[in-house]
PyMOL CGO cylinders between C-alpha atoms (Angstrom):
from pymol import cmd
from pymol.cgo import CYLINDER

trace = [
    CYLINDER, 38.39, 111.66, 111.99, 39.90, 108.60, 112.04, 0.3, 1, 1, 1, 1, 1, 1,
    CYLINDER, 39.90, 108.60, 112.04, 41.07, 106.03, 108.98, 0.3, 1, 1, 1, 1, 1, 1,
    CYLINDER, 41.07, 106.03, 108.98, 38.99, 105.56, 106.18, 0.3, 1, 1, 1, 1, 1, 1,
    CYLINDER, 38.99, 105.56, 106.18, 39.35, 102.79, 103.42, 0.3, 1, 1, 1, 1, 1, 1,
    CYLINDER, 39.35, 102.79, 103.42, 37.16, 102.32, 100.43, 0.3, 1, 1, 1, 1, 1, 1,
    CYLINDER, 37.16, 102.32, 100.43, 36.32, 98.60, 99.36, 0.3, 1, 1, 1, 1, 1, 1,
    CYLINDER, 36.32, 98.60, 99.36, 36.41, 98.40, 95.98, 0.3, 1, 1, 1, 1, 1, 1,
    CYLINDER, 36.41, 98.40, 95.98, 35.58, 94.49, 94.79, 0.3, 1, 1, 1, 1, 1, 1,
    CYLINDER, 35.58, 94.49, 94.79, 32.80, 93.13, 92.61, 0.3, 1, 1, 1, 1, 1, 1,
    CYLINDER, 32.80, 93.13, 92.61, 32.16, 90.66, 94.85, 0.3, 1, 1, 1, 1, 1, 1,
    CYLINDER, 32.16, 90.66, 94.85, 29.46, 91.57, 97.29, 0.3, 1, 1, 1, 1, 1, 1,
    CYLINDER, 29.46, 91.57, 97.29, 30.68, 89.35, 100.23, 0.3, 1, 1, 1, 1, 1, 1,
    CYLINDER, 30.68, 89.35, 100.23, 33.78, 90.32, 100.68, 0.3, 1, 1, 1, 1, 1, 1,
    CYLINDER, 33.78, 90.32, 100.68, 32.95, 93.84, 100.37, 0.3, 1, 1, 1, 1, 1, 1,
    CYLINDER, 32.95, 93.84, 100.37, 30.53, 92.96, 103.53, 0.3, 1, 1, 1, 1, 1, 1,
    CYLINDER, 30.53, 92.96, 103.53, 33.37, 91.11, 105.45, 0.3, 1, 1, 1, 1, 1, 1,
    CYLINDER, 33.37, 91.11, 105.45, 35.75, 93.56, 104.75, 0.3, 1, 1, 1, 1, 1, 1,
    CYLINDER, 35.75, 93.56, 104.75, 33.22, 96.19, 105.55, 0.3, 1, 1, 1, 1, 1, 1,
    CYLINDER, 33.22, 96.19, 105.55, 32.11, 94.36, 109.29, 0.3, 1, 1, 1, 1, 1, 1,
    CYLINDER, 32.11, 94.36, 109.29, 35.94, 93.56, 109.97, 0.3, 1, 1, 1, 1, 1, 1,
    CYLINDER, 35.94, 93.56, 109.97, 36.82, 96.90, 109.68, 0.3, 1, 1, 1, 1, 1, 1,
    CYLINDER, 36.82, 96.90, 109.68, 33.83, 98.46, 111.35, 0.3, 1, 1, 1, 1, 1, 1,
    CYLINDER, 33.83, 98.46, 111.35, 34.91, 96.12, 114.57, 0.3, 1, 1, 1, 1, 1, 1,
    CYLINDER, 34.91, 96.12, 114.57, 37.76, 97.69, 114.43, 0.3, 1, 1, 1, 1, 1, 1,
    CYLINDER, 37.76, 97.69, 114.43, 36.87, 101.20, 114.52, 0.3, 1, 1, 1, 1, 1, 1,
    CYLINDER, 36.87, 101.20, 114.52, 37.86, 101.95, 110.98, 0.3, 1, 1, 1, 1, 1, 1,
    CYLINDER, 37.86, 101.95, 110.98, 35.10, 103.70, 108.72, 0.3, 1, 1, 1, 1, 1, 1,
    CYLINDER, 35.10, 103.70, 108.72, 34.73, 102.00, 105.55, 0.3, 1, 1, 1, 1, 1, 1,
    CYLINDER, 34.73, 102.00, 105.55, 33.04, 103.09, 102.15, 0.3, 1, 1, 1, 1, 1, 1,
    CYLINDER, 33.04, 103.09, 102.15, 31.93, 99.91, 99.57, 0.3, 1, 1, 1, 1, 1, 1,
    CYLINDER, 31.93, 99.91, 99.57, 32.04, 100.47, 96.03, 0.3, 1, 1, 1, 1, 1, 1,
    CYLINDER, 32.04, 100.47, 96.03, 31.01, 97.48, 93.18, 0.3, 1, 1, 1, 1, 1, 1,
    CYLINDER, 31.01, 97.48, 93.18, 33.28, 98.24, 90.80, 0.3, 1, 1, 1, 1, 1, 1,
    CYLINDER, 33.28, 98.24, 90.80, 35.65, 101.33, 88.97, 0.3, 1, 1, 1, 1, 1, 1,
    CYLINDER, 35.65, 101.33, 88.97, 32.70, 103.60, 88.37, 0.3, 1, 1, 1, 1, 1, 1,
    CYLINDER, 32.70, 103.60, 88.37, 31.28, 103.51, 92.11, 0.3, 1, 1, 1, 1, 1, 1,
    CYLINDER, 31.28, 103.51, 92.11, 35.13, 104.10, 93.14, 0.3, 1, 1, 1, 1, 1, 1,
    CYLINDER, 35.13, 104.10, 93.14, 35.47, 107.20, 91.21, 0.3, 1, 1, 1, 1, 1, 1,
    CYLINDER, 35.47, 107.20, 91.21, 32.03, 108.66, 92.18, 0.3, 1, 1, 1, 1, 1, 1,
    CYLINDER, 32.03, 108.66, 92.18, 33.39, 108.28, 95.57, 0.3, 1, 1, 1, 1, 1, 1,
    CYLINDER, 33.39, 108.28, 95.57, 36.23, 110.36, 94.73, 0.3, 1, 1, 1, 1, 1, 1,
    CYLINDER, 36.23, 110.36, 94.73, 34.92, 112.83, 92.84, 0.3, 1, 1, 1, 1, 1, 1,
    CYLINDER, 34.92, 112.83, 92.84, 32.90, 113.76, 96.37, 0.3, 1, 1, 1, 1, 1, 1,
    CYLINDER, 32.90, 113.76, 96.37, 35.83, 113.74, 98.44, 0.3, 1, 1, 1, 1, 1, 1,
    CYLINDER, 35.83, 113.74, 98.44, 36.84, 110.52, 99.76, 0.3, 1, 1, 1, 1, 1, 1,
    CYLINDER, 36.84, 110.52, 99.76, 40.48, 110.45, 100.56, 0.3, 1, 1, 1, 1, 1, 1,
    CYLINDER, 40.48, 110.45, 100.56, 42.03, 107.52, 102.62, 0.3, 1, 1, 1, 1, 1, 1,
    CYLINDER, 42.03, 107.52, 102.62, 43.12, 104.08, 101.50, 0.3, 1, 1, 1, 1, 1, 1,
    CYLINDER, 43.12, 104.08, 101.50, 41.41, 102.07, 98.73, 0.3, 1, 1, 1, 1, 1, 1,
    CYLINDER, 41.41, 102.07, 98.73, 41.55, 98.44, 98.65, 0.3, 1, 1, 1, 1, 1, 1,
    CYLINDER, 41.55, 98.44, 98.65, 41.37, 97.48, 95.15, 0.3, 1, 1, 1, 1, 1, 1,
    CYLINDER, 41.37, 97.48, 95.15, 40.22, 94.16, 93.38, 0.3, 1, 1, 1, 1, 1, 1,
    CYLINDER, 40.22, 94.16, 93.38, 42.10, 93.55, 89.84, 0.3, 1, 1, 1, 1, 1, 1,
    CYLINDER, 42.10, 93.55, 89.84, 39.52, 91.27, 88.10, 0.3, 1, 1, 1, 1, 1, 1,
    CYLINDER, 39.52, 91.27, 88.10, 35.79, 93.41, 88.23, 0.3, 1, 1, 1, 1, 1, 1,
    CYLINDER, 35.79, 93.41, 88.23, 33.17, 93.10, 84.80, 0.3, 1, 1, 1, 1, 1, 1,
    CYLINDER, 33.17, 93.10, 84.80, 33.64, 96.47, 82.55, 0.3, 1, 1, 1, 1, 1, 1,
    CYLINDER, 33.64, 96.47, 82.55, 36.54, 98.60, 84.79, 0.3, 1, 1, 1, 1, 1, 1,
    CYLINDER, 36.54, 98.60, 84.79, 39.16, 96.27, 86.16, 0.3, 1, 1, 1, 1, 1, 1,
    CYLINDER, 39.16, 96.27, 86.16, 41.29, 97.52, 88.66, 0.3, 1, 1, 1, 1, 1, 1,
    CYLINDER, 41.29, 97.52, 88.66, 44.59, 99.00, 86.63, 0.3, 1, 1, 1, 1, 1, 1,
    CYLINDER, 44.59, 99.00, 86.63, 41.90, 100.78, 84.22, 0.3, 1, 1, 1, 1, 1, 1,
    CYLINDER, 41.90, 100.78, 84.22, 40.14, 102.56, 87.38, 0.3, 1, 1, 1, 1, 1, 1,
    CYLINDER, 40.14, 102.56, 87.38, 43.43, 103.03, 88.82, 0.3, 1, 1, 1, 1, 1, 1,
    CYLINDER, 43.43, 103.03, 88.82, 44.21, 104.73, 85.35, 0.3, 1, 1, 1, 1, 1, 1,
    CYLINDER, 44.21, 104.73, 85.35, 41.08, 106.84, 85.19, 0.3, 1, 1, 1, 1, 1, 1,
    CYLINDER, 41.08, 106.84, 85.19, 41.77, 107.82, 88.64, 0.3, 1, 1, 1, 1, 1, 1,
    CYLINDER, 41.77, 107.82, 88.64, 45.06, 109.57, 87.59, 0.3, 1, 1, 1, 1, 1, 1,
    CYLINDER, 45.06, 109.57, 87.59, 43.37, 110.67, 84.70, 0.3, 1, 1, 1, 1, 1, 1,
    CYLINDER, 43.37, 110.67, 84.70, 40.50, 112.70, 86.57, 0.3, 1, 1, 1, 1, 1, 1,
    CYLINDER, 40.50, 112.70, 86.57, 42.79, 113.93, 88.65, 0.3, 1, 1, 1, 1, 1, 1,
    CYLINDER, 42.79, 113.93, 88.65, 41.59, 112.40, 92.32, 0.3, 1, 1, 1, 1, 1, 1,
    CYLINDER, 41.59, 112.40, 92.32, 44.45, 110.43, 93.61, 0.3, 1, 1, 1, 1, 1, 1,
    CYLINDER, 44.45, 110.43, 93.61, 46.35, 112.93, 95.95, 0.3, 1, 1, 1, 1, 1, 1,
    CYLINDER, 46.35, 112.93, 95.95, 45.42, 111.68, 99.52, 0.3, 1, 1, 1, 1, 1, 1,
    CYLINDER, 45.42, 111.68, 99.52, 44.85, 108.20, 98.55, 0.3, 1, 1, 1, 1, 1, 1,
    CYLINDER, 44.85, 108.20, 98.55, 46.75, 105.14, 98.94, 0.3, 1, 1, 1, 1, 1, 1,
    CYLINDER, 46.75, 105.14, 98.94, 46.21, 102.00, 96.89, 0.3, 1, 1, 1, 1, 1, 1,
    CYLINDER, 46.21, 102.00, 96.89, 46.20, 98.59, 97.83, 0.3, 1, 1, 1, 1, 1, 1,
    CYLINDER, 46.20, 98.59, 97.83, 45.61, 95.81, 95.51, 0.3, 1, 1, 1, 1, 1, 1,
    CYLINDER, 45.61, 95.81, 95.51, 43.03, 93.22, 96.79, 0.3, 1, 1, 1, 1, 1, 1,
    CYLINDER, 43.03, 93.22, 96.79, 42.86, 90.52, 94.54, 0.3, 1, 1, 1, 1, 1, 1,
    CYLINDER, 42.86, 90.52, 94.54, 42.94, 86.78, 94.10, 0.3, 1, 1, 1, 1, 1, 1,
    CYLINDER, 42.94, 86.78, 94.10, 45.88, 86.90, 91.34, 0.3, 1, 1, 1, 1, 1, 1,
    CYLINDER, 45.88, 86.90, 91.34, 48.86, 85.92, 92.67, 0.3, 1, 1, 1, 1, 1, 1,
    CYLINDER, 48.86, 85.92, 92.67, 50.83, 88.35, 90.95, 0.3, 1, 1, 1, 1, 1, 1,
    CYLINDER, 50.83, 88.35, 90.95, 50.54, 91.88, 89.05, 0.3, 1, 1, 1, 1, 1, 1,
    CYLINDER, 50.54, 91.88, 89.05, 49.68, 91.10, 85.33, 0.3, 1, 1, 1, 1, 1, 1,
    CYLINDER, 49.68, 91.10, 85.33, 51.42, 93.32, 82.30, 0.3, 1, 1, 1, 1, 1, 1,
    CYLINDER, 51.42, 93.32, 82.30, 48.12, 95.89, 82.83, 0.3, 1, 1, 1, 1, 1, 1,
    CYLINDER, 48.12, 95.89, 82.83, 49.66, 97.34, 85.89, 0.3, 1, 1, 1, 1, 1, 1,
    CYLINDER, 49.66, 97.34, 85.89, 52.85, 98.50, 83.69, 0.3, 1, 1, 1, 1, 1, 1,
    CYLINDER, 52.85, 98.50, 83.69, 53.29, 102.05, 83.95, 0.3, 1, 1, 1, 1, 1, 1,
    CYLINDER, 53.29, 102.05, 83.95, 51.23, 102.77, 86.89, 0.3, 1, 1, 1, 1, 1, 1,
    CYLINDER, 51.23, 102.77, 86.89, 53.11, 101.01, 89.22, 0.3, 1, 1, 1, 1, 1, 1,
    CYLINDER, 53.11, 101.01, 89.22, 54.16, 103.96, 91.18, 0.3, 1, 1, 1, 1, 1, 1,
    CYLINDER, 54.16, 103.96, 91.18, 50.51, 104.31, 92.17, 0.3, 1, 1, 1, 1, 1, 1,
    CYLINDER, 50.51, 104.31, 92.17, 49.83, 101.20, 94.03, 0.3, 1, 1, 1, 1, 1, 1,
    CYLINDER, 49.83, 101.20, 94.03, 51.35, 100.76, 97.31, 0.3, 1, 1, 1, 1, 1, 1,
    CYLINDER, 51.35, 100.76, 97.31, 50.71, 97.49, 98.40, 0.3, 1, 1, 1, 1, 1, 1,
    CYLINDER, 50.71, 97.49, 98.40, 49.75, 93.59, 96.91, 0.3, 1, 1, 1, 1, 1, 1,
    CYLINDER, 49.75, 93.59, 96.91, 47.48, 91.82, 98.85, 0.3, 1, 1, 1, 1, 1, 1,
    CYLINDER, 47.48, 91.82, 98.85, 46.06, 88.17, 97.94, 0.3, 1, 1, 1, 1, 1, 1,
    CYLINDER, 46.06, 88.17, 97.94, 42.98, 86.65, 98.52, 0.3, 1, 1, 1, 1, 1, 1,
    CYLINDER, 42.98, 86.65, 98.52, 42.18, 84.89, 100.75, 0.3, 1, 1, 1, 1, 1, 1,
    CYLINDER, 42.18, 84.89, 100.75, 43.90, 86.75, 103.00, 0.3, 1, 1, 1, 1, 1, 1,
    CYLINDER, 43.90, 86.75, 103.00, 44.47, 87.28, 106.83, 0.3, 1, 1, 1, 1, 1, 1,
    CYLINDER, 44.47, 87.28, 106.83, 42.02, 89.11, 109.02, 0.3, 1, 1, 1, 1, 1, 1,
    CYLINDER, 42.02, 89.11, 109.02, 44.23, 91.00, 111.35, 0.3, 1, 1, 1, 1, 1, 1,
    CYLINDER, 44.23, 91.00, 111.35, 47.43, 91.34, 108.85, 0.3, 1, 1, 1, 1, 1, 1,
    CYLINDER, 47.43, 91.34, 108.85, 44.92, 93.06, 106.50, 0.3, 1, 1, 1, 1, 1, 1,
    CYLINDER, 44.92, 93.06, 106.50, 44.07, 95.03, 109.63, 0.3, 1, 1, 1, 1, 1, 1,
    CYLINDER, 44.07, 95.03, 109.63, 47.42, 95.59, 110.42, 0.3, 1, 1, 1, 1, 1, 1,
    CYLINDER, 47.42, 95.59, 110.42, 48.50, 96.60, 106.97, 0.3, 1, 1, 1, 1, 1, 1,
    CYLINDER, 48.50, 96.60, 106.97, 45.80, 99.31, 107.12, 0.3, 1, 1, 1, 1, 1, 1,
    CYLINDER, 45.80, 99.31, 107.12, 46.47, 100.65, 110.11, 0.3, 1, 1, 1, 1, 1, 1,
    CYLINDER, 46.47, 100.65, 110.11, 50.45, 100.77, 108.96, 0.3, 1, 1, 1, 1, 1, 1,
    CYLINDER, 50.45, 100.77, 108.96, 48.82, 102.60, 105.59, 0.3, 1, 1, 1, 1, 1, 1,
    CYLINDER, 48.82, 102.60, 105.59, 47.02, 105.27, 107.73, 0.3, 1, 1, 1, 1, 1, 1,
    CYLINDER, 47.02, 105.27, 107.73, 49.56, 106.25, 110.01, 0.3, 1, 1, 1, 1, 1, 1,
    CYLINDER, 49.56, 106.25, 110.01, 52.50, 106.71, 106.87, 0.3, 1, 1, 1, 1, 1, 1,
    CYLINDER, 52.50, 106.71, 106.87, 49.81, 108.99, 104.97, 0.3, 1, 1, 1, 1, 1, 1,
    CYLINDER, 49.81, 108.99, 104.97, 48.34, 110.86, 107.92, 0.3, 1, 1, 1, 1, 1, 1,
    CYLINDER, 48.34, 110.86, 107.92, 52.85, 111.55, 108.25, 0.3, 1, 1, 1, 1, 1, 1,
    CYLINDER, 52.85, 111.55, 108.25, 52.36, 112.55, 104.64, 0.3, 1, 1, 1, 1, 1, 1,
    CYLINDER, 52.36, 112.55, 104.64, 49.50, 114.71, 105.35, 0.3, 1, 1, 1, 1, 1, 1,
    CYLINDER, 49.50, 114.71, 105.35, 51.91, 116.68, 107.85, 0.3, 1, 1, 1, 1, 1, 1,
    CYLINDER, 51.91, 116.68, 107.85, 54.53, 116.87, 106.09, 0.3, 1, 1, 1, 1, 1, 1,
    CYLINDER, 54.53, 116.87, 106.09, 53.22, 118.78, 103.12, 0.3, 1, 1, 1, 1, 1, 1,
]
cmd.load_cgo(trace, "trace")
């Protein structure tokens, strides 16, 4: 099985791009609207990388990031934040640790693609080192 990434983003085109882009690429990719999709996701197995928008209606990102710790499903994930703000706001104090990467919108095609593929080859070393 090869790399799997979850699209996590409000916005239903770029969940569709991101979703055809990767697919091209032979990299299987699971959409989710918004924190509560995410976490169903989760809570039936998915483990890979999760590219996470910030700004979503109800959930943002940092509170399903937070929720995710909570319910316990974030071994064998790696996040990635998605998202058009420049920068990390105050909300992502204290759960720092769990997001790997900062990614900006609009963003480039085949970096994104290459920062994936970087992502999946330092957790599958993860993977066999525990």
């Amino acid at each position: 099985m090869g790399t799997k990434v979850m699209i996590v983003d409000d916005n239903e085109f770029i969940r569709e791009s991101v979703d055809i882009l990767f697919k091209f690429e032979g990299i299987q990719a699971v959409a989710a609207d918004g924190g509560e999709e995410c976490l169903r996701h989760l809570e039936n197995g998915f483990r890979g990388i999760i590219l996470m928008d910030v700004m979503m209606p109800g959930m943002d990102g940092w509170d399903t990031i937070r929720e995710i710790v909570k319910r316990g499903v974030y071994d064998g994930n790696i996040i990635v934040m998605l998202t058009a703000k420049g920068e990390p706001d105050c909300k992502m104090e204290g759960i720092q640790e769990y997001v790997t990467d900062y990614v900006t919108k609009p963003f480039d095609p085949m970096k994104l693609i290459e920062r994936v593929n970087s992502l999946a080859l330092f957790r599958k070393g993860m993977k066999l080192a525990q």
